[in-house]
C-alpha positions as a LaTeX table, in Angstrom:
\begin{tabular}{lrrr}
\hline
Residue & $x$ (\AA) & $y$ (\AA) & $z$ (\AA) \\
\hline
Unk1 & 212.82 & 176.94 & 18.47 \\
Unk2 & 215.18 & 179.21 & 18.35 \\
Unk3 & 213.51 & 182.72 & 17.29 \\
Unk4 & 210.63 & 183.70 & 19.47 \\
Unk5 & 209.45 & 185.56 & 16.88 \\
Unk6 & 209.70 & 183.12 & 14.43 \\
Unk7 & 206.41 & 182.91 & 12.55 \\
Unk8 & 206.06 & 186.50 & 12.63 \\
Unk9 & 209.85 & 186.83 & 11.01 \\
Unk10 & 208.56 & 184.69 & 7.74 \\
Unk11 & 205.05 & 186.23 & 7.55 \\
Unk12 & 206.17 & 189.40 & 7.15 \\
Unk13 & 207.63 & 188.86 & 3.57 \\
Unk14 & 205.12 & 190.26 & 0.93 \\
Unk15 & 205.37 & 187.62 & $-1.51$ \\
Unk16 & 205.34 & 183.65 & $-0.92$ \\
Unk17 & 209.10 & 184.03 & $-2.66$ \\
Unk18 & 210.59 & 186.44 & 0.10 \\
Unk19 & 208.94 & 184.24 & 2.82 \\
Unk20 & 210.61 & 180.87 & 1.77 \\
Unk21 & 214.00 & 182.90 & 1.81 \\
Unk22 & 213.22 & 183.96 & 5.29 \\
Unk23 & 212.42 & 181.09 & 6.29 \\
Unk24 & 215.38 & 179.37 & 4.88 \\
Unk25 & 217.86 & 182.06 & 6.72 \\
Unk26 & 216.24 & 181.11 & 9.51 \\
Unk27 & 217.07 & 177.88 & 8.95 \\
Unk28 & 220.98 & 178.04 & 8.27 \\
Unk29 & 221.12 & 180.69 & 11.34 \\
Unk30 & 219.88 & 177.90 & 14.17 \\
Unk31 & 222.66 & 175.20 & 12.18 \\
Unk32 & 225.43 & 177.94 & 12.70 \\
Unk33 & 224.36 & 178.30 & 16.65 \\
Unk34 & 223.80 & 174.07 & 17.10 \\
Unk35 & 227.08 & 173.69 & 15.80 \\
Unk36 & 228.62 & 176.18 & 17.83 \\
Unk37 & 226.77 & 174.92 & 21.39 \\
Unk38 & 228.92 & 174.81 & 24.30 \\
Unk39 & 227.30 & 171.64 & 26.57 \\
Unk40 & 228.22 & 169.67 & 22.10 \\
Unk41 & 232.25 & 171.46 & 21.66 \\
Unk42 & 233.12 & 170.45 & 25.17 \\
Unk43 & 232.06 & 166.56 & 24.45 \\
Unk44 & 233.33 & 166.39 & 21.14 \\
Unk45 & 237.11 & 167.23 & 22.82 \\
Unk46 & 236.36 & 164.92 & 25.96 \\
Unk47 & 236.47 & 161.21 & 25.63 \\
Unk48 & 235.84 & 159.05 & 28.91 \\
Unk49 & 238.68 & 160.89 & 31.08 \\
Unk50 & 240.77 & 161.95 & 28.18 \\
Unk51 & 241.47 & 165.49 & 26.48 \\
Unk52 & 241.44 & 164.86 & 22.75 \\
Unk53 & 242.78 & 167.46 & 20.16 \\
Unk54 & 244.34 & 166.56 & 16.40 \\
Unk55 & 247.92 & 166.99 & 17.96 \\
Unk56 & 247.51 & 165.59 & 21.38 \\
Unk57 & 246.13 & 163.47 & 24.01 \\
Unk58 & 246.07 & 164.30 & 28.03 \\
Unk59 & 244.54 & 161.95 & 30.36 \\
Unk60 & 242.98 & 164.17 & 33.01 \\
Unk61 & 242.75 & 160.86 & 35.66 \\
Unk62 & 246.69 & 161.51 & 36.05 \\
Unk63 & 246.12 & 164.16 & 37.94 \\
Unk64 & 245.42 & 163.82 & 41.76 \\
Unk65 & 242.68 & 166.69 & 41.25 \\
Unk66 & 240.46 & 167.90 & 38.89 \\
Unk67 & 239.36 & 171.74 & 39.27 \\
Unk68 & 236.95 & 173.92 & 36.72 \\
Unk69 & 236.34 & 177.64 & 36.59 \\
Unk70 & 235.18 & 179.51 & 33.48 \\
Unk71 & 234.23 & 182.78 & 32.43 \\
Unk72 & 231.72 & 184.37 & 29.19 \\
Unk73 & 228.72 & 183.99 & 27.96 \\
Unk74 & 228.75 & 180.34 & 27.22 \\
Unk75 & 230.51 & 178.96 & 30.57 \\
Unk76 & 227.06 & 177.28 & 32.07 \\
Unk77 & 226.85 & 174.90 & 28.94 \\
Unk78 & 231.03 & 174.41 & 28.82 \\
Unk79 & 230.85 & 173.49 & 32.73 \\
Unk80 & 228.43 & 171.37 & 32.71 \\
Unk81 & 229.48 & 169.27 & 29.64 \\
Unk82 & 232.56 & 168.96 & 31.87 \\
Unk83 & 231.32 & 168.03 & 35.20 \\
Unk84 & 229.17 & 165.60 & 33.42 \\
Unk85 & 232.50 & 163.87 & 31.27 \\
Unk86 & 234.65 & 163.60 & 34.24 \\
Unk87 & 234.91 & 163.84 & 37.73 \\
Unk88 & 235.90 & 167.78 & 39.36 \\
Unk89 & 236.30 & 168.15 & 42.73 \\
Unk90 & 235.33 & 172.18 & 43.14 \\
Unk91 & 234.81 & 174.83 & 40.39 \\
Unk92 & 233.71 & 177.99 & 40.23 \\
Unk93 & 232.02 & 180.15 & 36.91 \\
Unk94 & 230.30 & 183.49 & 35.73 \\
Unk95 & 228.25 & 183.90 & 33.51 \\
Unk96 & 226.00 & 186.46 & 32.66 \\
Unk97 & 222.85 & 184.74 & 32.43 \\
Unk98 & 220.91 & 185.04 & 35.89 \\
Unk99 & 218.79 & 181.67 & 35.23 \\
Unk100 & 221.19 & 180.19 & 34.85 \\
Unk101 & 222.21 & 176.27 & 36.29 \\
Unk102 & 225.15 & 173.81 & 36.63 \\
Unk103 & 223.75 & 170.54 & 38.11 \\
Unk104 & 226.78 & 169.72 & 40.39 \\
Unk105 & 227.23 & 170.07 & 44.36 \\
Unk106 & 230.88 & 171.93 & 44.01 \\
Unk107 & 230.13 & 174.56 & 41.21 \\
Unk108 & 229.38 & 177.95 & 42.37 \\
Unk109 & 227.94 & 180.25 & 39.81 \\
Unk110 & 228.09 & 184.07 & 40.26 \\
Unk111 & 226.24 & 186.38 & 37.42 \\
Unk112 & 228.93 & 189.24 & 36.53 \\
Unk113 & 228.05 & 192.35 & 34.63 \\
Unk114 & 228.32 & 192.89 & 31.32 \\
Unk115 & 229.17 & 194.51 & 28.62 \\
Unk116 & 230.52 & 196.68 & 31.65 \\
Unk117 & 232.28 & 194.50 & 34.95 \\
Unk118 & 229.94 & 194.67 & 38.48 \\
Unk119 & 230.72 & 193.98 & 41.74 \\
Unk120 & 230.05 & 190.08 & 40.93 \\
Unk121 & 232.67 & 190.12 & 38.55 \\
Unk122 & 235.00 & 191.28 & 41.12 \\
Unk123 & 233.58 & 188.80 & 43.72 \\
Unk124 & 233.60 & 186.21 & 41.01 \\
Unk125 & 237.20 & 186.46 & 40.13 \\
Unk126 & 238.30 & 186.74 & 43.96 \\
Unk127 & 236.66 & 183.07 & 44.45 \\
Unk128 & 238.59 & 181.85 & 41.24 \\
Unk129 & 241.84 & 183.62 & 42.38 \\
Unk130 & 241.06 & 181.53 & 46.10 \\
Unk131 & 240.47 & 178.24 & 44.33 \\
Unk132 & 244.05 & 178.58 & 42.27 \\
Unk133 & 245.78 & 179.21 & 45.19 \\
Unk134 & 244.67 & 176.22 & 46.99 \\
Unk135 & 246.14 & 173.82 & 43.84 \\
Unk136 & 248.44 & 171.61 & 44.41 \\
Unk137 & 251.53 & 171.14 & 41.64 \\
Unk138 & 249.87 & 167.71 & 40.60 \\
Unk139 & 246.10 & 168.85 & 40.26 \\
Unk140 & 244.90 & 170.35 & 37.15 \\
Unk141 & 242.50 & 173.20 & 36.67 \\
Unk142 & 240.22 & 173.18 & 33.62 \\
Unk143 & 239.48 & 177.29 & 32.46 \\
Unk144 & 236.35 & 177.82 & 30.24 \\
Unk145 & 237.05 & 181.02 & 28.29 \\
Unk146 & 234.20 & 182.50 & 25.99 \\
Unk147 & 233.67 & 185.62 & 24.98 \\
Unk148 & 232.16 & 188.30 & 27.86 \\
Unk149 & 234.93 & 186.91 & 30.38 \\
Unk150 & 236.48 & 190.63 & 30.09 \\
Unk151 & 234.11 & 191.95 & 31.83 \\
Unk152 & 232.64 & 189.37 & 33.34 \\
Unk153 & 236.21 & 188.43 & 34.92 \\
Unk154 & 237.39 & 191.36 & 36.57 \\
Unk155 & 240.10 & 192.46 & 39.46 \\
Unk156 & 240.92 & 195.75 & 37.92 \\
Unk157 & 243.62 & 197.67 & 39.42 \\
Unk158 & 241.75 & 200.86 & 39.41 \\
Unk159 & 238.26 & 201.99 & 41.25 \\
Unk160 & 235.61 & 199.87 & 39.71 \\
Unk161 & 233.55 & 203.48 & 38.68 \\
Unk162 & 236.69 & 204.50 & 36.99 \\
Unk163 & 237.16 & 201.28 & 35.01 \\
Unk164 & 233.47 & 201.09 & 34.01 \\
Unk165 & 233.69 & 204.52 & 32.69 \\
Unk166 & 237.08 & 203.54 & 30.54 \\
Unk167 & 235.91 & 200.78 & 28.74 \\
Unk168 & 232.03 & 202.30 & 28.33 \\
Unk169 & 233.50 & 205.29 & 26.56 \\
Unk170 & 236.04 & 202.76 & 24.02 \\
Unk171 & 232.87 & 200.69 & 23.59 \\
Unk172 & 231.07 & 204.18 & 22.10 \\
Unk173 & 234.06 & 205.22 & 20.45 \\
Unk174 & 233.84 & 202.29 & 17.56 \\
Unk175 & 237.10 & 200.81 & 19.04 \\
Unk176 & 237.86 & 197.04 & 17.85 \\
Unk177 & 237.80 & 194.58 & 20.33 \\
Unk178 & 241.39 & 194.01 & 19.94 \\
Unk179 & 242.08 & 197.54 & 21.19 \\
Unk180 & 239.32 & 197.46 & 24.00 \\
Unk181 & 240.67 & 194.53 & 25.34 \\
Unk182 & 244.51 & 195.89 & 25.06 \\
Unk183 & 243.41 & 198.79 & 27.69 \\
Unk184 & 241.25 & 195.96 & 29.72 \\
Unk185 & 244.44 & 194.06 & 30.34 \\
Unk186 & 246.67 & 196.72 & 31.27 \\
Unk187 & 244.28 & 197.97 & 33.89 \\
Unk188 & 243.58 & 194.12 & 35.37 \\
Unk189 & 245.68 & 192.00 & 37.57 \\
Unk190 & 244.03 & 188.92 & 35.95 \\
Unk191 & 244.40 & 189.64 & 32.26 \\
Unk192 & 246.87 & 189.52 & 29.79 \\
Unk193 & 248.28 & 185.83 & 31.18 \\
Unk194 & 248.55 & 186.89 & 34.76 \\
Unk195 & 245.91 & 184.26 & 35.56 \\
Unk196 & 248.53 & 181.61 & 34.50 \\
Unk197 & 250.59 & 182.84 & 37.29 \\
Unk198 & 248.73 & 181.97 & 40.30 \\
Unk199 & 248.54 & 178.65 & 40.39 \\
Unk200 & 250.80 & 175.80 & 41.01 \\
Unk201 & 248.99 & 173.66 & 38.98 \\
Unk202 & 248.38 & 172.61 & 34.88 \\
Unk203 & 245.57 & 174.94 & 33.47 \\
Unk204 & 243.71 & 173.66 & 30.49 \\
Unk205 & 241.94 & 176.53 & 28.84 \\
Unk206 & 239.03 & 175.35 & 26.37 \\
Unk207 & 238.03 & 178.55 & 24.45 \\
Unk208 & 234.78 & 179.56 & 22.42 \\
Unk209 & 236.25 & 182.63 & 20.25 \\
Unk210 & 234.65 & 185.96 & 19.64 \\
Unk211 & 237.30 & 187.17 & 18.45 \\
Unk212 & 238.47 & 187.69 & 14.52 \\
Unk213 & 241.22 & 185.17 & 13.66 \\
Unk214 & 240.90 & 183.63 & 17.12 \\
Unk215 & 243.55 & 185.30 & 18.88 \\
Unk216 & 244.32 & 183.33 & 22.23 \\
Unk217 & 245.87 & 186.53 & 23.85 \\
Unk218 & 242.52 & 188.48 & 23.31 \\
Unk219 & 239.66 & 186.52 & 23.48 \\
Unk220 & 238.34 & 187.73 & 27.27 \\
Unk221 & 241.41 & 189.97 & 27.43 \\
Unk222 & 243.69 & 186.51 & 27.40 \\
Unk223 & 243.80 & 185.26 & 30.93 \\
Unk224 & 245.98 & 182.30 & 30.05 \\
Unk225 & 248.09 & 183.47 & 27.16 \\
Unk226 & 251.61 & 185.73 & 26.99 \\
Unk227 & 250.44 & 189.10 & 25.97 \\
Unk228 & 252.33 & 191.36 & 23.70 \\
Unk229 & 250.83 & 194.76 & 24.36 \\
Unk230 & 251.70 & 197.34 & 26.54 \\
Unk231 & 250.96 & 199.98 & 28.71 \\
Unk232 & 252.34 & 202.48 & 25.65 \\
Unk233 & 249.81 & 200.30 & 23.15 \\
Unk234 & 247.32 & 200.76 & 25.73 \\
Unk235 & 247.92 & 204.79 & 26.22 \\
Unk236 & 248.32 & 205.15 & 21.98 \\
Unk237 & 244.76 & 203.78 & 21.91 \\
Unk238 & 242.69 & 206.02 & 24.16 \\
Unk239 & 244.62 & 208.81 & 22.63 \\
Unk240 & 243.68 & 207.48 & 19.04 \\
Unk241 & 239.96 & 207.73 & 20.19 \\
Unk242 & 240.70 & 211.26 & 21.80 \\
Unk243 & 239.27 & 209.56 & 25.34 \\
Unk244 & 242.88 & 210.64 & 27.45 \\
Unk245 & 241.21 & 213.54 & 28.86 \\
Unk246 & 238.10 & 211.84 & 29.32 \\
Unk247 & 239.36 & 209.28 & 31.66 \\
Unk248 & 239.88 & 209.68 & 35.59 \\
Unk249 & 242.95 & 210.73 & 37.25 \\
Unk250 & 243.58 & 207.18 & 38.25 \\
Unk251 & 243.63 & 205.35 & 34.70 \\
Unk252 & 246.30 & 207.91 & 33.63 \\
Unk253 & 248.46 & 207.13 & 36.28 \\
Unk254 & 248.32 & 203.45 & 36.26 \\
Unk255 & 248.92 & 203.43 & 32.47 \\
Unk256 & 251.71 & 206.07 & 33.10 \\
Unk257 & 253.24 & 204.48 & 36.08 \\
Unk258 & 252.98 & 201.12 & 33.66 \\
Unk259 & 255.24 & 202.75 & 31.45 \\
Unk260 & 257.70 & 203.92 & 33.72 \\
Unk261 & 258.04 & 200.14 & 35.03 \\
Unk262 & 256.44 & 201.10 & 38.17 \\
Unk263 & 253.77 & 198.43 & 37.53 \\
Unk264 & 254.11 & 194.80 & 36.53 \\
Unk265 & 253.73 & 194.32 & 32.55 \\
Unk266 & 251.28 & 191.48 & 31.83 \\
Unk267 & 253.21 & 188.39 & 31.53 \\
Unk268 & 255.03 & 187.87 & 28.19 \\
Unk269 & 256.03 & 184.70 & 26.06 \\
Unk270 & 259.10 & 183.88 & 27.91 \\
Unk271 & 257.58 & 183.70 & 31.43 \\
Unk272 & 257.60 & 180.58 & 33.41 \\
Unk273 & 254.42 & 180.60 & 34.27 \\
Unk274 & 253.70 & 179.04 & 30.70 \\
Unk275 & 255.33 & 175.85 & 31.07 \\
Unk276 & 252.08 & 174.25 & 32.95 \\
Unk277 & 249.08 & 176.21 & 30.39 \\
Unk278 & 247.54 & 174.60 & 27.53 \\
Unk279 & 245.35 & 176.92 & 25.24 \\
Unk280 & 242.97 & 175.25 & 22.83 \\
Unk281 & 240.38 & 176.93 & 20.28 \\
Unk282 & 237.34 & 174.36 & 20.70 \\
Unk283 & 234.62 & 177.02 & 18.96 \\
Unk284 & 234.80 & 179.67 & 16.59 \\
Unk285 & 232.97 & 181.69 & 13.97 \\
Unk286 & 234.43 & 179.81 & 11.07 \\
Unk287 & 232.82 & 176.59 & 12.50 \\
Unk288 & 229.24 & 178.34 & 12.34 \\
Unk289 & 229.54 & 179.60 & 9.55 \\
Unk290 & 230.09 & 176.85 & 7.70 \\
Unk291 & 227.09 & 175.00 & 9.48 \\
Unk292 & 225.54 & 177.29 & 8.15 \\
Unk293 & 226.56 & 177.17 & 4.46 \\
Unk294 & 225.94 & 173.60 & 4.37 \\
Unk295 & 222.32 & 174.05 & 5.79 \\
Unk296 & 222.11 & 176.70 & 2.66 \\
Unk297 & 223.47 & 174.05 & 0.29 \\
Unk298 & 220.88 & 171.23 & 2.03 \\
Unk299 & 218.19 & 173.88 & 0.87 \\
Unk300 & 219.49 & 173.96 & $-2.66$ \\
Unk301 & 221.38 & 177.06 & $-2.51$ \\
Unk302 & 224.78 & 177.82 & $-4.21$ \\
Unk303 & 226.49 & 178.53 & $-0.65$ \\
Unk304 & 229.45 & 180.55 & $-0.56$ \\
Unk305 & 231.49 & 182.14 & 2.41 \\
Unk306 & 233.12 & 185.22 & 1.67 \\
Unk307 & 234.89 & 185.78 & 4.54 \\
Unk308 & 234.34 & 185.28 & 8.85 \\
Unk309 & 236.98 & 188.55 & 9.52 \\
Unk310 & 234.22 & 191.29 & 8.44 \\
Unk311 & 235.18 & 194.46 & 10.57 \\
Unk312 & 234.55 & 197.96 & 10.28 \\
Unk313 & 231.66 & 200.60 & 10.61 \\
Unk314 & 228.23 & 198.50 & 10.52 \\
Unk315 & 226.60 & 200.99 & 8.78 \\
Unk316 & 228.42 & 200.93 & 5.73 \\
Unk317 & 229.08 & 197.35 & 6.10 \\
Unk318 & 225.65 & 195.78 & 4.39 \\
Unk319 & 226.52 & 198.09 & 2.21 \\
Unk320 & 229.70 & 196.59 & 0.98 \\
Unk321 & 228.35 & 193.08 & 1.30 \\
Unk322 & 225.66 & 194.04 & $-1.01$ \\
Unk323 & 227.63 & 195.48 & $-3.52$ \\
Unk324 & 229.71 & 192.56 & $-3.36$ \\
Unk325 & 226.88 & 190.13 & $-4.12$ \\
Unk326 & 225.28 & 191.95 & $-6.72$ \\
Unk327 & 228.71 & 191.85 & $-8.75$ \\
Unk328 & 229.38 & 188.48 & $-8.39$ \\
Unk329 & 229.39 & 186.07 & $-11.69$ \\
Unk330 & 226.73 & 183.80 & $-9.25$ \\
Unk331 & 223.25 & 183.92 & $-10.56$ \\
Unk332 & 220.19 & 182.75 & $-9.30$ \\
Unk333 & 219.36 & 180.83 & $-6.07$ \\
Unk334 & 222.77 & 181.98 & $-4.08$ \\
Unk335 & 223.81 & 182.09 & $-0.42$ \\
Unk336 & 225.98 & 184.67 & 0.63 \\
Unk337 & 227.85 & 184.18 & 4.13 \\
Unk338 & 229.93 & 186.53 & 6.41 \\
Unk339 & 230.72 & 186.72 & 9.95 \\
Unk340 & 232.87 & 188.29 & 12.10 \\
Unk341 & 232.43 & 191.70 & 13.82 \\
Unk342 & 231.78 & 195.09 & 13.00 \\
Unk343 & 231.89 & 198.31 & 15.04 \\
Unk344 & 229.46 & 201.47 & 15.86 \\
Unk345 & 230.25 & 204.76 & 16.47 \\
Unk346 & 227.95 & 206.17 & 18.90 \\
Unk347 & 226.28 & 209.32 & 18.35 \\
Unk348 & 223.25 & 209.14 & 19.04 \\
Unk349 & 221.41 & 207.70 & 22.23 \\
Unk350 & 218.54 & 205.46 & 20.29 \\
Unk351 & 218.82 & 201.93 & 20.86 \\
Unk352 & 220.33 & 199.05 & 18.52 \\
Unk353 & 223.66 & 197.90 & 17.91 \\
Unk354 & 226.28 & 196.66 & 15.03 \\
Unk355 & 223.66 & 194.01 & 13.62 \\
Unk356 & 220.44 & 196.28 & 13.16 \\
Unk357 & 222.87 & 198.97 & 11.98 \\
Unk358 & 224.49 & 196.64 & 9.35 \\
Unk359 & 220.95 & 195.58 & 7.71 \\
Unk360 & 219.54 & 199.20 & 8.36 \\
Unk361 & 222.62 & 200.86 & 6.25 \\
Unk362 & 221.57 & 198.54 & 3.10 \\
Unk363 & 217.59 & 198.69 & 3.15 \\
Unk364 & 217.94 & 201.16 & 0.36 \\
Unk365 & 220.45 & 199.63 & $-1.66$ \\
Unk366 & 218.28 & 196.15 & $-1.54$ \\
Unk367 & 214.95 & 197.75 & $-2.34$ \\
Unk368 & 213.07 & 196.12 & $-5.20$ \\
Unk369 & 215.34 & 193.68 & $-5.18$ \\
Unk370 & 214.52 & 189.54 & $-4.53$ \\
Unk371 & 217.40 & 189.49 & $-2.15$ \\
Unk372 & 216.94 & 189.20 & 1.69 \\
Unk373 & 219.86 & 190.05 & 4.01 \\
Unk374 & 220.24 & 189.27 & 7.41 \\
Unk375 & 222.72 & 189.96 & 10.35 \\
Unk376 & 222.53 & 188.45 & 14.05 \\
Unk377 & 224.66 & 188.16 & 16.79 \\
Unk378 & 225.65 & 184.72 & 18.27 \\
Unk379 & 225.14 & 185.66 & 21.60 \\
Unk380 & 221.35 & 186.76 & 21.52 \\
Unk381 & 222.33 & 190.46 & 22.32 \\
Unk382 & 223.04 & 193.15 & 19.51 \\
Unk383 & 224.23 & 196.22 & 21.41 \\
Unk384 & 221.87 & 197.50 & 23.72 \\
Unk385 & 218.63 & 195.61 & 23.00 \\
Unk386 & 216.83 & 193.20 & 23.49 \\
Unk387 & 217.32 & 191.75 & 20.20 \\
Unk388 & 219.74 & 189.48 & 18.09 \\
Unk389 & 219.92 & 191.22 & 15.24 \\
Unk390 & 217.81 & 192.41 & 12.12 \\
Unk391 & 216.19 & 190.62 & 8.87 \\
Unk392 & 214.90 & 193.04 & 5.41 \\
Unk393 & 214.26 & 192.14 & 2.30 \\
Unk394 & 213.55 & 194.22 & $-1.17$ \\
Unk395 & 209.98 & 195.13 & $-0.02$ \\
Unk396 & 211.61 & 196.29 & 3.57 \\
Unk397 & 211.52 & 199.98 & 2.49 \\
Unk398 & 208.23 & 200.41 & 0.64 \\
Unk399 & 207.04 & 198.97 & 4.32 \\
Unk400 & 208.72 & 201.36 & 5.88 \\
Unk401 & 207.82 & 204.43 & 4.00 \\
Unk402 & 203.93 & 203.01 & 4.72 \\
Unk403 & 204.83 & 203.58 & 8.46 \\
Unk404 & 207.14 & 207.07 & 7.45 \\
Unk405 & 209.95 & 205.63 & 8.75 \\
Unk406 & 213.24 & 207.21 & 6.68 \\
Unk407 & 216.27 & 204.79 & 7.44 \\
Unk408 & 218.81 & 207.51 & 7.43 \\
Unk409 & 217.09 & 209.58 & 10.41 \\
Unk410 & 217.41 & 206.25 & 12.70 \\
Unk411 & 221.02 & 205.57 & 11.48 \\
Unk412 & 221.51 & 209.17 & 12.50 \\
Unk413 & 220.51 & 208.43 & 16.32 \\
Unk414 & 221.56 & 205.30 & 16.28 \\
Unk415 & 217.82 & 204.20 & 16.61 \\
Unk416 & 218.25 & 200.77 & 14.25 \\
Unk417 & 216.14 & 198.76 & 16.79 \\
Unk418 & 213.55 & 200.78 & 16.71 \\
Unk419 & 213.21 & 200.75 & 13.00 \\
Unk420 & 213.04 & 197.35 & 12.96 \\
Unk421 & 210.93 & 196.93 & 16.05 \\
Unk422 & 208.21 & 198.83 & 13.74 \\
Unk423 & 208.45 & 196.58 & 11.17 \\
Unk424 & 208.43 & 193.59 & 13.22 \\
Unk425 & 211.87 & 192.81 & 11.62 \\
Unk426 & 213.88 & 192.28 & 14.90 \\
Unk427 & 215.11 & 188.80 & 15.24 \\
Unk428 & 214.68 & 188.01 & 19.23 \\
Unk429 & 216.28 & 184.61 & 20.40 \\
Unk430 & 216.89 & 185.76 & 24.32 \\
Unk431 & 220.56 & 184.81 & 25.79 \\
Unk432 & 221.70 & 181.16 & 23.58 \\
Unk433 & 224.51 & 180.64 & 26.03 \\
Unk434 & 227.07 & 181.05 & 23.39 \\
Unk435 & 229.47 & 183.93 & 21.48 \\
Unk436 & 231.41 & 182.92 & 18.39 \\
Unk437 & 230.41 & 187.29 & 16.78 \\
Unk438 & 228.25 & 187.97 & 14.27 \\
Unk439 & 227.32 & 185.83 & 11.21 \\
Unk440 & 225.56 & 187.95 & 8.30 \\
Unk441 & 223.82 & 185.99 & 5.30 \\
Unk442 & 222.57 & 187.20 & 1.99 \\
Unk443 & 220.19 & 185.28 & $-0.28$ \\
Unk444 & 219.85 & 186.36 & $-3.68$ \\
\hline
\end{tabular}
């Protein structure tokens, strides 16, 4: 089962109405994450030895060797679907769960940090870096790309202190993901294609996206794909979050020396190295989310998906969703599905993340309602807790006020988890091996 906290999830809906909508949310949320399992969108691309995509076929036996390495939160599942399809002769991954396992004598496994890089993603990427070197022009390396490989991928070309530092303070700053990973590439000698360039061999990335609209060149900061951002994008955006003085010494410089053409740019769209990479987009938020609006029509709903490129400030966020529901022409038993991901601006130093912040903003405008709203993150982790997201319904705030909770105090700290925690409304799956963002459903 996926939720741990399953039974307590349903029970905890006053009336037997609001406890068959939790139920069924439950419900359409495991479809979205089945259909979106690594160890199943590896095998449905790999048939006997061959790579097979809508416009193209490549027959991996042509190739004298076979070589794997992947990076993100789903590479265990991805890799092993692999070594299990076809025959690799070494590989290397990181992942960032510690338990876990490819069965197969020639894949290491290294657990990086994340959301900030360790010294295992350093050591990590220096064994992947060795391994492409030692490719021969006919041999073929396979790269599993999900989301996490920015920081679980890592040969920065500043101080590791000074790069964790960077990125923690664009994480707090309610920076998109876009822009984060603009500033991760130009202070990496891995990102932004440069991967593609040290190898003599074909690369085959197969990529799970976290990213809105599935951009190639920044899902895990684009290891295998022509960048076109720069060290100026990358210096407009700390200065657009006012972090330029916040930064060390040493960021400054590289980003300035960057500009002066003191530094390699990441590799662009008219760079050799591209001839020999293949990108494809095997996984993605728009494939969950419509798993999961056919699991709401299986249950009788009237299923519709608004949109899977939601973005913006979480808080407000349920706020629009519900606004957008409740003037709709759809009456009666309707499903409601986003996804995508929204952003938090920290303030406070409470615990949660976009997910409990998105259902905490709305728990007012819901109340007394029938509807039930949920949002939950794909990978298992929403922010920093220990929890996938958040579940309320119309009763959710006459609960709270029993327990004198006031939902604009814990917004104020951002303290969602906690909120939720009390109510027993946090939605714990632990780490499901997989990242496609955020999927937020509304039954009315």
């Amino acid at each position: 089962m996926l939720f741990t906290n399953y039974n307590e999830l349903i029970l905890n809906g006053n009336t037997p109405i609001l406890q068959q909508k939790r139920k069924d949310i439950l419900e359409m949320l495991t479809a979205a994450l089945d259909a979106v399992q690594p160890y199943r969108v590896i095998t449905d691309v790999i048939h006997g030895s061959q790579l097979v995509f809508p416009s193209e076929t490549i027959d991996l036996a042509s190739f004298d060797h076979l070589y794997l390495v992947g990076f993100g939160k789903a590479s265990t599942g991805m890799a092993q679907a692999v070594c299990d399809a076809v025959k690799v002769t070494k590989g290397v991954i990181i992942t960032n769960d510690p338990h876990a396992r490819v069965t197969h004598n020639s894949i290491e496994a290294l657990v990086g940090g994340h959301p900030l890089p360790n010294k295992e993603s350093i050591r990590g990427a220096e064994k992947i870096l060795d391994l492409f070197q030692h490719c021969g022009e006919n041999d073929a390396v396979i790269v599993l790309i999900s989301g996490g490989g920015s920081s679980l991928f890592c040969q920065p070309r500043v101080p590791l202190p000074d790069l964790q530092n960077t990125i923690d303070l664009l994480i707090r700053s309610g920076a998109t993901i876009d822009e984060i990973n603009t500033v991760r590439k130009h202070l990496s000698l891995v990102k932004g294609g440069q991967l593609a360039q040290q190898t003599k061999a074909v690369i085959f990335s197969l990529i799970i996206s976290d990213v809105i609209q599935d951009p190639i060149t920044s899902i895990a900061s684009g290891p295998t794909a022509p960048d076109p951002t720069t060290y100026l994008h990358a210096e407009e955006i700390l200065h657009r979050y006012h972090m330029w003085e916040k930064i060390s010494v040493t960021v400054r410089r590289v980003i300035e020396e960057g500009k002066k053409g003191h530094l390699p740019e990441t590799l662009k769209p008219d760079d050799a190295a591209f001839e020999k990479v293949f990108n494809y987009i095997i996984a993605n938020n728009e494939q969950a989310c419509q798993a999961a609006v056919k699991k709401a029509e299986e249950l009788g709903y009237d299923a519709k998906l608004i949109t899977t490129s939601i973005t913006g400030e979480a808080k407000t966020l349920g706020r629009y969703i519900v606004d957008k529901v409740k003037n709709s022409l759809t009456k009666g038993h309707a499903a409601f599905i986003t996804g995508g991901e929204p952003t938090v601006t920290v303030r406070g130093n409470g615990v949660g993340g976009r997910n409990h912040e998105l259902v905490l903003g709305c728990v007012e405008d819901i109340a007394g309602s029938d509807m039930v709203l949920a949002s939950f993150a794909t990978d298992g982790i929403d922010g920093n807790s220990d929890a996938a997201g958040a579940i309320a319904d119309g009763c959710s705030l006459a609960r709270a006020k029993k327990k004198h909770l006031v939902p604009s105090r814990f917004l104020q700290n951002n303290e969602s988890y906690t909120f939720f925690q009390v109510l027993g409304d946090s939605m714990h799956t632990g780490l499901t091996g997989t990242n496609v963002m955020d999927i937020q459903i509304i039954l009315q």
